[in-house]
N, C-alpha and C positions, 0 to 999 in steps of 0.2 A: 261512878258507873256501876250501880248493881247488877252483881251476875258479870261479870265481865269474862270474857276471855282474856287471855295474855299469850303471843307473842315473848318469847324468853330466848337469850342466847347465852351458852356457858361456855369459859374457858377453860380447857380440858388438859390434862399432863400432857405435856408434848406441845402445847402451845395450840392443840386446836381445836375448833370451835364445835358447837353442838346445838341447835335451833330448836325447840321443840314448842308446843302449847298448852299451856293448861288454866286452869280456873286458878290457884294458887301457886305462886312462883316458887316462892317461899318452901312451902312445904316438897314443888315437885324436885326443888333444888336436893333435900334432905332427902329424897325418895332413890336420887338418884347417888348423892354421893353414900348411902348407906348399903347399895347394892342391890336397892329395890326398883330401879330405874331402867331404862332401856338395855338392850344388849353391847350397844355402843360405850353409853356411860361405866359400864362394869368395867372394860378393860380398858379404857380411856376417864379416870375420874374425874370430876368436877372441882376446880379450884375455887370458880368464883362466877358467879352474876354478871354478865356483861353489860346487857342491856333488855329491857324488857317494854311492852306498851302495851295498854288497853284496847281489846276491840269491841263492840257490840256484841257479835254473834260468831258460834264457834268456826259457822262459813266464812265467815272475814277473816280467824285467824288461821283456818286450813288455809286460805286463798295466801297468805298471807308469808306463812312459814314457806309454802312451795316456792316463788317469787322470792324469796328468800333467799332457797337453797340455790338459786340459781346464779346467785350473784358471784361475784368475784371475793375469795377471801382480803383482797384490801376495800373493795367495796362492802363490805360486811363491818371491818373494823370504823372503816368513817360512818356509817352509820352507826353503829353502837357508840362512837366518839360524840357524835354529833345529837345521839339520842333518837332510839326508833322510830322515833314521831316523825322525823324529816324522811325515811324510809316510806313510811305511809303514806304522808305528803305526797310524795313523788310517784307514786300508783296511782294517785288521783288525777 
């Protein structure tokens, strides 16, 4: 999928999690653990990549992330267990 957005969730010191979107995971991951990241991620840093998914359009992954945030943190971990895509799935 060229151009894609991504859907990305990190695990952060303290065990907790952090949602965000970007075009590169990858890089937004380094952006954030190098203190070039959200406000969040500065004082809460980033361990690791949980889970991440491709969407079409950056509207799919705003729509995306919100409905996200909404979830229940064990609702959060079984999808990133189970792999975002079952997440997205289930919006459908």
């Amino acid at each position: 999928m060229a151009e894609a957005w991504w859907l990305y969730v990190l695990e952060c010191e303290g065990g907790v999690l952090y949602t965000g979107i970007a075009r590169d995971v990858a890089m937004r991951f380094w952006d954030h653990a190098s203190g070039k990241g959200a406000a969040f991620t500065r004082s809460h840093p980033p361990i690791r990549i949980v889970g991440a998914v491709a969407l079409e359009t950056r509207g799919e992954a705003l729509s995306a992330e919100y409905a996200f945030k909404q979830a229940t943190r064990r609702e959060k971990l079984r999808w990133c267990e189970a792999g975002l895509d079952a997440f997205i799935a289930s919006r459908r």
